[in-house]
MILUM-113325 format. One record per atom (N, C-alpha, C): x, y, z; residue number from 1; atom name; chain; residue in one letter. Coordinates in pm, 1 decimal. Example, Ala and Ser with C-alpha at 12.3 -4.5 7.8 and 13.67 -1.06 7.14 Angstrom:
2
- xx  yy  zz  pos  site  unit  code
- 1319.0  -569.0  780.0  1  N  A  A
- 1230.0  -450.0  780.0  1  CA  A  A
- 1320.0  -330.0  780.0  1  C  A  A
- 1285.0  -225.0  708.0  2  N  A  S
- 1367.0  -106.0  714.0  2  CA  A  S
- 1290.0  3.0  787.0  2  C  A  S
! end
This chain:
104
- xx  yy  zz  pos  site  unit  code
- -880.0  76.7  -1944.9  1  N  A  X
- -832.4  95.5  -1810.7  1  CA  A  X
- -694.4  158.2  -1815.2  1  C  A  X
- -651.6  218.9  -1710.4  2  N  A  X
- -514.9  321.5  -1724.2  2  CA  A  X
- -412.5  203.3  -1693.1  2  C  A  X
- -303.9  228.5  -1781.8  3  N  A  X
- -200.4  172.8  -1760.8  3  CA  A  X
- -141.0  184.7  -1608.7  3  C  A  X
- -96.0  125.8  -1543.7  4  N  A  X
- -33.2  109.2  -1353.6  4  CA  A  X
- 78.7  162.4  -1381.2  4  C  A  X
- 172.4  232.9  -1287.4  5  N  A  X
- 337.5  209.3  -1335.6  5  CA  A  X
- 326.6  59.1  -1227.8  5  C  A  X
- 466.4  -2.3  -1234.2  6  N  A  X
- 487.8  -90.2  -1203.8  6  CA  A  X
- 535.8  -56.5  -1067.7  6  C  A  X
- 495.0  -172.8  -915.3  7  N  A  X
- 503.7  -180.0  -809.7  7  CA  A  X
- 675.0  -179.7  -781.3  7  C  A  X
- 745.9  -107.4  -696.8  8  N  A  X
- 858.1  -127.8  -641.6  8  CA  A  X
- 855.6  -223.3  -570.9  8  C  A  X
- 989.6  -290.1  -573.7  9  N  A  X
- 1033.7  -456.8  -548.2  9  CA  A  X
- 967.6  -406.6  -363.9  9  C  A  X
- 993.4  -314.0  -295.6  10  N  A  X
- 989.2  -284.7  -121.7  10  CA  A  X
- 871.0  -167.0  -146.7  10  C  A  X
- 727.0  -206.0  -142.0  11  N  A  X
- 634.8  -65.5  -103.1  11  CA  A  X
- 708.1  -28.8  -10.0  11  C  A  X
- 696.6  153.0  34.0  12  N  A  X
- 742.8  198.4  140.8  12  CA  A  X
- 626.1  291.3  150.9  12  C  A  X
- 637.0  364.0  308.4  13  N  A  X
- 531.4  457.2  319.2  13  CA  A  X
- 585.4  577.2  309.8  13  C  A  X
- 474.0  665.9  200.8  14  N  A  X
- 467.7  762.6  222.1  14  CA  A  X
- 490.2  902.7  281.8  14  C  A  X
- 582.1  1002.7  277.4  15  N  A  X
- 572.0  1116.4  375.7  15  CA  A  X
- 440.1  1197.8  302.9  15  C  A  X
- 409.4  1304.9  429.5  16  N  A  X
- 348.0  1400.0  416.0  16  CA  A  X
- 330.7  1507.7  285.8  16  C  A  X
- 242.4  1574.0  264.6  17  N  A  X
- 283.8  1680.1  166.7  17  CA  A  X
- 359.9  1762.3  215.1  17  C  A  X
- 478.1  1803.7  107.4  18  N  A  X
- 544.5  1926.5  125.2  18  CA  A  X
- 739.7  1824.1  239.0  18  C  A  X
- 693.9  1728.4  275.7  19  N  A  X
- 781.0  1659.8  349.4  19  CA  A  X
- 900.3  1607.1  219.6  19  C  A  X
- 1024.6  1633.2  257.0  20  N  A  X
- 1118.4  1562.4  165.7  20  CA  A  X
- 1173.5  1437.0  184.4  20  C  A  X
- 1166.8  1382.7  35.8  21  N  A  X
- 1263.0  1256.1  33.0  21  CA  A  X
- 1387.2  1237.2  44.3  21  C  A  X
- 1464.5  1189.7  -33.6  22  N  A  X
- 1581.0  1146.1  -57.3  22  CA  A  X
- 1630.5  1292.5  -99.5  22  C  A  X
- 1750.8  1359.6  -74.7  23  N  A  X
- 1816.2  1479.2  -135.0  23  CA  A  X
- 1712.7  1592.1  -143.8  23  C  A  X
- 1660.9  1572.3  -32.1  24  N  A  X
- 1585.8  1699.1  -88.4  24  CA  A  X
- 1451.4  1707.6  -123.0  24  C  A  X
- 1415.2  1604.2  -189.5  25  N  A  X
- 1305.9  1616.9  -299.9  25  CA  A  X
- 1172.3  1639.1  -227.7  25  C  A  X
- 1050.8  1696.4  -309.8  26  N  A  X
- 934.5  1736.3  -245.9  26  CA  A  X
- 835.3  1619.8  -308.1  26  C  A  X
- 782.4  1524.3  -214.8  27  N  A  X
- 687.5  1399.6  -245.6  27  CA  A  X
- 542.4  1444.9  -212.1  27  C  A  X
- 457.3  1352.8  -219.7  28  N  A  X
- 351.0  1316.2  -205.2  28  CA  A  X
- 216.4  1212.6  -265.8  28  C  A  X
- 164.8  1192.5  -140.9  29  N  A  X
- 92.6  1061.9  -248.3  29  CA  A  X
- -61.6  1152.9  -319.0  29  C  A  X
- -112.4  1038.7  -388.9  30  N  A  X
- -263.9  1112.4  -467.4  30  CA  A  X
- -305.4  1194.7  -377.9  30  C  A  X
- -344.3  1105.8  -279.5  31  N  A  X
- -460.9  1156.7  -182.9  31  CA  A  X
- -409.1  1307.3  -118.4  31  C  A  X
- -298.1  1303.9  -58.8  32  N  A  X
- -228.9  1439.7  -47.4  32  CA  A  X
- -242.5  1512.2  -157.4  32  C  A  X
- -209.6  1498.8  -269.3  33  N  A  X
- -241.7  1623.7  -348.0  33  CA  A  X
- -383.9  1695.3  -336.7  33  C  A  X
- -464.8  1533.9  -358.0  34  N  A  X
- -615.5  1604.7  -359.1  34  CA  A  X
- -626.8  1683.0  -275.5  34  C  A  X
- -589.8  1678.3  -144.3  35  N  A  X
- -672.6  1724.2  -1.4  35  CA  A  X
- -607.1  1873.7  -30.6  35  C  A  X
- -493.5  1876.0  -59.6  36  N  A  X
- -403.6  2036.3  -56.7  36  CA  A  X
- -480.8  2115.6  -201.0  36  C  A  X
- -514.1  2050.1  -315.1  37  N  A  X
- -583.3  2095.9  -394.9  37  CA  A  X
- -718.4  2145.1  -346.5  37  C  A  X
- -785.5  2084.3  -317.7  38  N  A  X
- -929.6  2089.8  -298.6  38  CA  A  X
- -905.3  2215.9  -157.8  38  C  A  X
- -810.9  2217.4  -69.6  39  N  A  X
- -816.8  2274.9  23.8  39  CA  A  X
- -728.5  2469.9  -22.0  39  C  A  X
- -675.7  2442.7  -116.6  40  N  A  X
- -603.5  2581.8  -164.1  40  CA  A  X
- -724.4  2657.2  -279.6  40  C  A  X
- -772.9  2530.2  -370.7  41  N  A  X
- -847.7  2621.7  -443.3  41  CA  A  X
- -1027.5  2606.9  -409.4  41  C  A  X
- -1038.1  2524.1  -344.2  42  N  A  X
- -1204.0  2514.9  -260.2  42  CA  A  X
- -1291.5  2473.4  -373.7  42  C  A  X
- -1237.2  2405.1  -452.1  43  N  A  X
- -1325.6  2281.6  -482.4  43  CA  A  X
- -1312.2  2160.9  -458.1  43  C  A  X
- -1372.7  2085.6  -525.1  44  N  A  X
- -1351.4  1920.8  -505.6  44  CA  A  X
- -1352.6  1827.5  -612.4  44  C  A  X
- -1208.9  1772.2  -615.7  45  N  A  X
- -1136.8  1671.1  -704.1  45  CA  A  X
- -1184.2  1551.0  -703.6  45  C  A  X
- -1172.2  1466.0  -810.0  46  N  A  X
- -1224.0  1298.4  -843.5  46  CA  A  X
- -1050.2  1232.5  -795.9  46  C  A  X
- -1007.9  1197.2  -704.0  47  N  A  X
- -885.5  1129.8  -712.1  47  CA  A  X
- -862.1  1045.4  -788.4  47  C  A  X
- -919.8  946.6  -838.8  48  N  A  X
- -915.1  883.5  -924.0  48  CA  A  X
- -874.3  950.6  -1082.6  48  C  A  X
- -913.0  1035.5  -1089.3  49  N  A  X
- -941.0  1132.2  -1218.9  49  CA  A  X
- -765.2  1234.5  -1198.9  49  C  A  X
- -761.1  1261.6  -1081.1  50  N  A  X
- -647.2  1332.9  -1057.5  50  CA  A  X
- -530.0  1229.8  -1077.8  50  C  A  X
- -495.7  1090.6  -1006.4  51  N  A  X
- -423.2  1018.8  -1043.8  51  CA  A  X
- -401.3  979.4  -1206.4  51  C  A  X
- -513.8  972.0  -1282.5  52  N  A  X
- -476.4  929.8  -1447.0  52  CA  A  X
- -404.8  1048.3  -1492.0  52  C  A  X
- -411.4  1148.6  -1425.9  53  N  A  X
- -392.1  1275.5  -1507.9  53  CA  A  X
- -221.0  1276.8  -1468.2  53  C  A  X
- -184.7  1265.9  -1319.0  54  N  A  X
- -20.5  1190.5  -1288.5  54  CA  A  X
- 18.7  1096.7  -1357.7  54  C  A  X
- -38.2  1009.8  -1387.2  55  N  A  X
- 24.0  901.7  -1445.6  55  CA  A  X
- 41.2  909.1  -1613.4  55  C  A  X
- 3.2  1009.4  -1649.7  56  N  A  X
- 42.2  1043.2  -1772.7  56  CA  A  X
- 139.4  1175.1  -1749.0  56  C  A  X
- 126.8  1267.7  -1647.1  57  N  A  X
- 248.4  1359.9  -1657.8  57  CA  A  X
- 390.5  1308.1  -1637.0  57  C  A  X
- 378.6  1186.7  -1548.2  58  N  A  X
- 475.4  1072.0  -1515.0  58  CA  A  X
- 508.7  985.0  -1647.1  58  C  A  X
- 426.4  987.7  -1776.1  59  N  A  X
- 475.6  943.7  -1874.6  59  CA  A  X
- 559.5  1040.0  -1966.1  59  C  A  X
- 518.3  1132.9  -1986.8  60  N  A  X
- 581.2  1255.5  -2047.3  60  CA  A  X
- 660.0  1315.8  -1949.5  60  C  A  X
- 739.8  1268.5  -1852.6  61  N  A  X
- 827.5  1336.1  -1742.5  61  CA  A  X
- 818.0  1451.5  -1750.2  61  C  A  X
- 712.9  1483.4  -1659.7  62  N  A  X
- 661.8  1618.1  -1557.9  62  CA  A  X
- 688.6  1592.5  -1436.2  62  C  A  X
- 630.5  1490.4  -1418.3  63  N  A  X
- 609.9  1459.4  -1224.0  63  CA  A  X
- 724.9  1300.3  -1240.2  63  C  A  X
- 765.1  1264.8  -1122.8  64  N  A  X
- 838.6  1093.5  -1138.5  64  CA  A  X
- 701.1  1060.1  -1031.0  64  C  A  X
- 714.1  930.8  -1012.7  65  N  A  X
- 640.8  830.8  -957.4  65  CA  A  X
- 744.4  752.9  -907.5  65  C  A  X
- 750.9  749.4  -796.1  66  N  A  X
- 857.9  721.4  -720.5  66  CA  A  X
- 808.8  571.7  -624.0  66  C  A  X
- 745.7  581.3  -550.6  67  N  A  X
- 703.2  444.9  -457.7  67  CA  A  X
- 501.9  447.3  -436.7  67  C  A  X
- 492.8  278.1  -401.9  68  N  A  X
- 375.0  304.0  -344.6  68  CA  A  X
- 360.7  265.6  -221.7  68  C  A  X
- 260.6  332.0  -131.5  69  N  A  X
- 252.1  310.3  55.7  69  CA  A  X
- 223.5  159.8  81.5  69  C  A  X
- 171.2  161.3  155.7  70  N  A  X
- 176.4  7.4  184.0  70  CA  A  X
- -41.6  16.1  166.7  70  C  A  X
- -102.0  82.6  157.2  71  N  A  X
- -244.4  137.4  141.3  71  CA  A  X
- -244.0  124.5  -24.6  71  C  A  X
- -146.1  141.2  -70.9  72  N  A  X
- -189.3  145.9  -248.6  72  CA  A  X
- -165.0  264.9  -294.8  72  C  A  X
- -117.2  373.7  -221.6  73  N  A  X
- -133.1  499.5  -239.8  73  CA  A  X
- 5.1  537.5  -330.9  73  C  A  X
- 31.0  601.5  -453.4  74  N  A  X
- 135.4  608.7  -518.8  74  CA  A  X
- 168.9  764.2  -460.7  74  C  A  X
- 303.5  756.7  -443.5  75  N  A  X
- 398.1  865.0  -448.0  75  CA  A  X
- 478.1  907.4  -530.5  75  C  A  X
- 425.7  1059.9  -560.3  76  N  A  X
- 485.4  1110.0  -626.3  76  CA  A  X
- 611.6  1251.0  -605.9  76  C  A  X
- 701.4  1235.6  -675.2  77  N  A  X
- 815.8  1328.7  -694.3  77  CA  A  X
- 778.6  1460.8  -734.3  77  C  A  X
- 765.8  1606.6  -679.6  78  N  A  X
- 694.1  1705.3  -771.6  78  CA  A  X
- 838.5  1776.5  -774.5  78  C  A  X
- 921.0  1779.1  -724.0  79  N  A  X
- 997.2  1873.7  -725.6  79  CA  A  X
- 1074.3  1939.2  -849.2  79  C  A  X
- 1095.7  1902.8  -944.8  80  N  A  X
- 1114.2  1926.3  -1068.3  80  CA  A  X
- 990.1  1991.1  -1122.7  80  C  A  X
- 887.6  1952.1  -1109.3  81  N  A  X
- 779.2  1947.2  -1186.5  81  CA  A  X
- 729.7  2074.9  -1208.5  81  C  A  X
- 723.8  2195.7  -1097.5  82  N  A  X
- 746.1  2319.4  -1192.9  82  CA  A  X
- 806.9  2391.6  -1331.0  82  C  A  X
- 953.9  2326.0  -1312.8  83  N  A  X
- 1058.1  2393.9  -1419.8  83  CA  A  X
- 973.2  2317.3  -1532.7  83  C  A  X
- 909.2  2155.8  -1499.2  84  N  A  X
- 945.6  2087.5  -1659.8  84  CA  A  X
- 788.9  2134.3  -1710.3  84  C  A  X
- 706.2  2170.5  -1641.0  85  N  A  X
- 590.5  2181.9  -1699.9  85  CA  A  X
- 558.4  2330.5  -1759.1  85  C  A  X
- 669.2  2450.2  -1696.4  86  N  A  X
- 711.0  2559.9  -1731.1  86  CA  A  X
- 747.1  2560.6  -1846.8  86  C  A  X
- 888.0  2497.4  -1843.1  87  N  A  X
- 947.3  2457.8  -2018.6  87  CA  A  X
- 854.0  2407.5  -2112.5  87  C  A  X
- 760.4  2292.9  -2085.9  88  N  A  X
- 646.1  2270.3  -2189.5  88  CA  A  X
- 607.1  2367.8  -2248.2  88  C  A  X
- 526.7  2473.5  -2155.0  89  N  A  X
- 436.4  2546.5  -2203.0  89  CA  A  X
- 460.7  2667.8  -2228.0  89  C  A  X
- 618.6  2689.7  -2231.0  90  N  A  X
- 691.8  2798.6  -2275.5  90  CA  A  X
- 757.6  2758.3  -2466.4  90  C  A  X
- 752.4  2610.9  -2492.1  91  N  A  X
- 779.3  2560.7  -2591.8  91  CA  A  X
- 619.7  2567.4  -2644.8  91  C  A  X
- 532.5  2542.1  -2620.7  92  N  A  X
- 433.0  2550.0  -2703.0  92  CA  A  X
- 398.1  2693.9  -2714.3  92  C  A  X
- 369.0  2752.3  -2644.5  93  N  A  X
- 341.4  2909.6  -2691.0  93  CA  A  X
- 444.6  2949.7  -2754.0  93  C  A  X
- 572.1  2936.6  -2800.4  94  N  A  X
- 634.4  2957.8  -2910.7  94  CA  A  X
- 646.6  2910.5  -2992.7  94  C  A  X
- 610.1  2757.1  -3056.6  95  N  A  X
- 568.5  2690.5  -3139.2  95  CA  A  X
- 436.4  2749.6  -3149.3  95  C  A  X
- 346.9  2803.8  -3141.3  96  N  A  X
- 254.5  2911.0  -3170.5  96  CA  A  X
- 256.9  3006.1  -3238.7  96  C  A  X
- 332.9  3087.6  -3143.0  97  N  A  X
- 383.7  3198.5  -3212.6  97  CA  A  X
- 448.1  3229.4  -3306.7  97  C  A  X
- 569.7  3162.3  -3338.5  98  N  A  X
- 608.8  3116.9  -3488.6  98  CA  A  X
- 591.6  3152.7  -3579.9  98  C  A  X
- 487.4  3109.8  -3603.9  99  N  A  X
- 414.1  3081.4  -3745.6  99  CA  A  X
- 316.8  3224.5  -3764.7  99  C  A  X
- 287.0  3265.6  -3655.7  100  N  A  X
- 192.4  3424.4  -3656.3  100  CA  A  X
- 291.0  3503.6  -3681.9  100  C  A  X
- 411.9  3502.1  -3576.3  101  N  A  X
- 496.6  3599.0  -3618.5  101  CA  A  X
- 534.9  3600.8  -3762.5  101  C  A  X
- 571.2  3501.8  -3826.5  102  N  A  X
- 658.9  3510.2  -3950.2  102  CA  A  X
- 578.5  3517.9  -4059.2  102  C  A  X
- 464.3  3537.4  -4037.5  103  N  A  X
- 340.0  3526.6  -4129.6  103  CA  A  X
- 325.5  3687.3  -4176.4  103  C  A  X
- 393.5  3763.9  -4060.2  104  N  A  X
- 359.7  3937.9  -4049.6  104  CA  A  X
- 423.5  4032.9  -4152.4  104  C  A  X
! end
């Protein structure tokens, strides 16, 4: 079974997708992602399946996990989450490359 993050001492509810938190920041809970996913690229997501997949980018700080609604619904922080998942995969395709290049 997937590890939980741990409940904040005050659930709070949720804003909207695309709605900001604290300073700025761009939130949303599972279910919002799904619906904006499923609705931008026109298929259809397992939420359940989409949440394990947060809760591990939330372990490797991609996304934060910030609060849950008063429904159970976890909220998440994306606003960073471009740059850091950018930087990942700008570090692995050069940890790739590397080794081809210097091989030449």
């Amino acid at each position: 079974m997937t590890e939980r993050p741990p409940s904040p001492s005050a659930p709070t509810i949720g804003p909207a997708i695309g709605d900001t938190g604290p300073e700025g920041r761009v939130v949303a809970t599972t279910a919002q992602l799904t619906a904006s996913i499923e609705d931008t690229l026109g298929c259809r997501l397992d939420e359940p399946t989409l949440e394990d997949l947060l809760l591990e980018l939330d372990r490797h700080d991609y996304v934060d996990w910030v609060s849950v609604t008063r429904t159970g619904d976890h909220v998440w922080d994306l606003s960073d989450a471009p740059d850091r998942l950018g930087e990942a995969v700008a570090a692995a395709v050069v940890e790739r490359l590397e080794p081809w290049l210097s091989s030449d």
